[in-house]
Phi, psi and omega in degrees: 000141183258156193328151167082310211275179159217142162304128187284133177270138187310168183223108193261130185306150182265114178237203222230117183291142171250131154264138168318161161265126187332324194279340154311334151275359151257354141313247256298297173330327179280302196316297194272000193253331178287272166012289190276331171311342208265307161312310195298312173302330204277332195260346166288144196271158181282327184245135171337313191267329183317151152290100179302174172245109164313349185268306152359275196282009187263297187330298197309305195297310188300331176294319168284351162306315212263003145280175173093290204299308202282354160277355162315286173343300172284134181201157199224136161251148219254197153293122180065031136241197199211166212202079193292105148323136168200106166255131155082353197087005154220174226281123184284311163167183191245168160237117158260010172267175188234140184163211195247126186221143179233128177231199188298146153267012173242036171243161189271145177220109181282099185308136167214141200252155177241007185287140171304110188222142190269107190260084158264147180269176163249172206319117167247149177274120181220182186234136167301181169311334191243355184083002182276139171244132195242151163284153161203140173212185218205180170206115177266113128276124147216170166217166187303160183184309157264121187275312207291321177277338165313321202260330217243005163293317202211172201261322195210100174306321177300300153315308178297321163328295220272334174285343186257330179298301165322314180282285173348325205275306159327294197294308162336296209294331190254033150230023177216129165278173220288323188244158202299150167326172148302288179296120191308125178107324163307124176263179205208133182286025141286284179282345166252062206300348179264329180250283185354307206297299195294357152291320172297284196304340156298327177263344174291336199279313237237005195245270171313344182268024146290336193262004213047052232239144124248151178258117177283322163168185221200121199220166161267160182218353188225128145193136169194163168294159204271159173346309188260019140244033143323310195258301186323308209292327178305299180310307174297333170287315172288347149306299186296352152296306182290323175279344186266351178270351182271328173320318172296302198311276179326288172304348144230034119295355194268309181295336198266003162287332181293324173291298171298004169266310170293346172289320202277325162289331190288289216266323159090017183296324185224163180244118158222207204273151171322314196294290279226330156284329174296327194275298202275011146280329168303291196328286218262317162303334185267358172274336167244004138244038174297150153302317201245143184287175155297138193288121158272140169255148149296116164306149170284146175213135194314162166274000000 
């Protein structure tokens, strides 16, 4: 093998064990435990002078050894877990239906849980798209849906959530900036909160689906800037506030000069001169887009 690669790890399919029903294991259990009490009385002597029989009570004993073993056997799986077979090391299959069951007792039987489980990270400082560094944290739902890859894939399924879920959380924050683009329309994990989620959960399910993970879905739940351009970054969002409401402002003041200039020809109410629409479009523009209202003056007018 050449340097640098790794062997792709095998992924063994998960299928469906097959088991007895508990209460057939238990008659054998009853079965062999009636047996050997029953050898045990029988090897026992009747008479004082009698000898008991060693085959007898060795018999009797071995039988109660193997019932003892074979409760081993019996197991019960609830709603929503799982039960991994492993004999010997190898995996024989899993049971996800939930009742009382009986199998080899000398195979290990791995509890899994199949329940809907929640992951939050915590807040990480990462640099956007644009280099501004910001907190983001996240919420993960998923759950096991392959048992055989969940135990025999990865070392700790739980943990392998939480470190690929963190690198997802990363990687994400650092192809999108924190607030809309320059370019109109670029989305930003602010503003685009529905294609954000679904990109995380698309790179967590292709991250996770070795382990046997689905991801039910995966949202931010924390983001802001980090502390020491928190204000600067305030400031910068409220100028642009403040220009796009004066931007607004300008347009219609503009429409609404255009309108009364055009009421005023139509209707032939004044006749005026260029100079004299140039001063009441200056006029009628510092009036609707003063802060403050207007004042009217009088003109002086000579004796």
């Amino acid at each position: 093998m050449e340097a640098g690669r790794h062997e792709p790890v095998t992924a063994i399919p998960e299928r469906i064990a097959r088991a007895l029903p508990g209460w057939l294991g238990l008659v054998l259990v009853l079965a062999l435990l009636g047996l050997s009490v029953w050898l045990f009385v029988v090897g026992l002597p009747t008479d004082v002078w009698d000898d008991p029989s060693p085959f007898l009570l060795v018999t009797s004993a071995v039988l109660f050894v193997a019932a003892l073993i074979f409760c081993n056997g019996l197991f019960i799986v609830q709603p929503n877990q799982a039960r991994v077979l492993i004999l010997f090391g190898r995996y024989m299959g899993t049971v996800k239906s939930d009742g009382w069951y009986f199998v080899n007792p000398l195979a290990a039987k791995k509890p899994l849980s199949l329940r809907v489980r929640n992951f939050t990270s915590p807040q990480l400082k990462v640099n956007d798209a644009n280099g501004n560094p910001i907190e983001i944290a996240a919420v993960v739902v998923w759950r096991v849906v392959d048992t055989a890859r969940a135990i025999f894939s990865v070392e700790d399924y739980n943990a392998f959530v939480e470190v690929q879920s963190e690198t997802a959380i990363r990687h994400l924050a650092s192809q999108y900036p924190y607030d809309d683009g320059q370019n109109e329309g670029e989305p930003s994990l602010r503003g685009s909160a529905e294609e954000v989620a679904h990109a995380l959960q698309k790179e967590l399910q292709e991250r996770l689906e070795m382990a046997g993970i689905a991801v039910i879905e995966a949202r931010i739940s924390h983001l802001a800037y980090s502390p020491e351009i928190a204000g600067a970054m305030l400031q910068r969002q409220q100028a642009a506030a403040i220009i796009a409401a004066r931007q607004k402002i300008v347009e219609g003041a503009v429409s609404m000069v255009e309108m009364a200039l055009d009421m005023l020809d139509q209707q032939r109410t004044v006749e005026l001169t260029p100079e004299r629409k140039a001063d009441l479009v200056a006029n009628l523009l510092v009036v609707l887009t003063s802060d403050r209202a207007a004042q009217p003056t009088l003109p002086l007018v000579g004796k």
